[in-house]
Each structure stands twice: as structure tokens, then as C-alpha cells.
N, C-alpha and C positions, 0 to 999 in steps of 0.2 A: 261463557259467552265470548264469542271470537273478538267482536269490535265492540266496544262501550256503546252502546246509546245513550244520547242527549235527551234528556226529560227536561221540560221548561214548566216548570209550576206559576201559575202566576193568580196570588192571595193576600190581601191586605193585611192580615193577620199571620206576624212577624213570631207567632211559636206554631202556625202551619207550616210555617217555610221552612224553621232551625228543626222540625221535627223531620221532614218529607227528605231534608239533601240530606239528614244526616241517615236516614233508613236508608233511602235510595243511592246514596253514596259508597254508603256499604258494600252493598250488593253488587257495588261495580257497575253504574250508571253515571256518566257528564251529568250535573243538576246545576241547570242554569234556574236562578230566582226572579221573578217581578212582581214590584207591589202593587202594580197596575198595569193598565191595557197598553199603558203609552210607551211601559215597559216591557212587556211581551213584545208588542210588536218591534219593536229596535232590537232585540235577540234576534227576532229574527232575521230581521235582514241582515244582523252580521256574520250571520252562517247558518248551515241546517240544524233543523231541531226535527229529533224524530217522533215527538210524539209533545201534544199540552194539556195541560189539565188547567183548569180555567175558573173561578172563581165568578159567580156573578157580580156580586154588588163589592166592588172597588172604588177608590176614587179617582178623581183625574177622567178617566174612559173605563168604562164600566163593561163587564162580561158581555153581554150580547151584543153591544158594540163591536167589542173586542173581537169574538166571534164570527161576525159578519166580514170584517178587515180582514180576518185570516182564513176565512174561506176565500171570499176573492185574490188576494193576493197571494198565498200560499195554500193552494187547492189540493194538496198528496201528503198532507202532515193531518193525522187525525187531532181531533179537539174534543176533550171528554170534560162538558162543563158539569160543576159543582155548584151547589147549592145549599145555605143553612136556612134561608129566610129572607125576611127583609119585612120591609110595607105588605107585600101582597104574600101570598102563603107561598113555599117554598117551591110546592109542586106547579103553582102557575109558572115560574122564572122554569122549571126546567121542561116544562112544556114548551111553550116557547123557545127554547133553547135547542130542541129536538125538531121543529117545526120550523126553525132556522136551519138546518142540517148539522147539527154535532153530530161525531162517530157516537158518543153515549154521554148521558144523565146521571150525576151522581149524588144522591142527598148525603150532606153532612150531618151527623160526622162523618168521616173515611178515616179508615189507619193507613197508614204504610202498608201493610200487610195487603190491602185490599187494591192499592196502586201496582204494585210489582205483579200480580194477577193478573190486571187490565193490562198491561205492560206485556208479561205472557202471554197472555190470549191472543194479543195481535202480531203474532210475526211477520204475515206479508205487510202489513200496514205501515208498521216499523223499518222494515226493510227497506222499501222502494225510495226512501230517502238515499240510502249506501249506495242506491245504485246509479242516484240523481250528483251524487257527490261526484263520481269518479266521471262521469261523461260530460 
């Protein structure tokens, strides 16, 4: 990989997080952490992030909140929310969460394994931040 990419994970659940930077670090990715929304969001404005993976139910500001913040205010960074459950069954939060515009939906669990893929998958998606960077 030429330039690192910035991955910003952001999950309340502190062995999602020690699990995801140290996969994703590996592999030669920036892995910025939040334990919440109020925390994603302050990543980002203090520089680009090329891609988030987004946890629903957090505290502080909660995923779809979160969400909604980072599509209007950074509109060309994709958001791939995650989901275990909660109150209402898991597949409702990630309906909803696709019906808000996420790039994609992901039931927990996830491995690492299945991050670095989505991560793959999306080269132009990834990309158009590098080029947001330099202009």
C-alpha cells in the first residue's frame, strides 16, 4: 500500500477497539479510536479519515446520530455502521442506518479479517480523501 490509510473505528466496547487497531495496524493502516460519537466526530475535524466504521448504540451520541453528523458534515468519507443488538433487534438499527445513507451494514460480530476486505473493496471510496488532502 503506497499511503497508509486512516481507519477511525468508533465502539464502546474497549476489546473491539485493542482488537481492530492492533489487526488493522498491522496491516499498515493509521487507526484512529472513539468511544463514542462525540469522539468520532472531533477525529474528524482534526484531519481526514479515509474510511469509519461506526458502532450503534454508544454512549454520550449514539451511532445514528453519529451518522447523520458525518454525512452532512463530511460527505466523501464512507460510514460502514455496525450493529450487535440493543432494545430493538439488531436488523432494525441497521435498517435504519442504511435508510439514513451508510456506504454499508454490518452485524456483529465482525473480525478484522472481514474489516481489511471492506477496506479493500473500496479503493475509489478510500481514495478521493488523498486527493482531498493534497488540494
Amino acid at each position: 500500500m503506497a499511503t497508509a490509510k486512516t481507519v477511525l473505528i468508533a465502539d464502546d466496547d474497549k476489546l473491539i477497539l485493542s482488537t481492530f487497531r492492533y489487526a488493522l495496524t498491522k496491516r499498515g493502516y493509521n487507526v484512529l479510536l472513539a468511544e463514542n460519537g462525540a469522539e468520532a466526530i472531533a477525529h474528524l475535524e482534526r484531519g481526514p479519515v479515509d474510511i469509519v466504521f461506526l458502532d450503534v448504540i454508544m454512549p454520550e451520541k449514539e451511532g445514528l446520530e453519529t451518522l447523520l453528523e458525518i454525512m452532512r458534515r463530511f460527505p466523501s468519507v464512507p460510514v460502514h455502521v455496525m450493529s450487535g443488538g440493543g432494545t430493538r433487534s439488531k436488523q432494525d438499527f441497521l435498517a435504519v442506518a442504511q435508510s439514513f445513507g451508510a456506504t454499508s451494514v454490518i452485524r456483529k460480530p465482525v473480525t478484522p479479517p472481514e474489516l481489511v476486505k471492506i477496506i479493500e473493496e473500496l479503493p475509489r471510496a478510500i481514495g478521493s480523501n488523498e486527493e482531498k488532502k493534497t488540494a
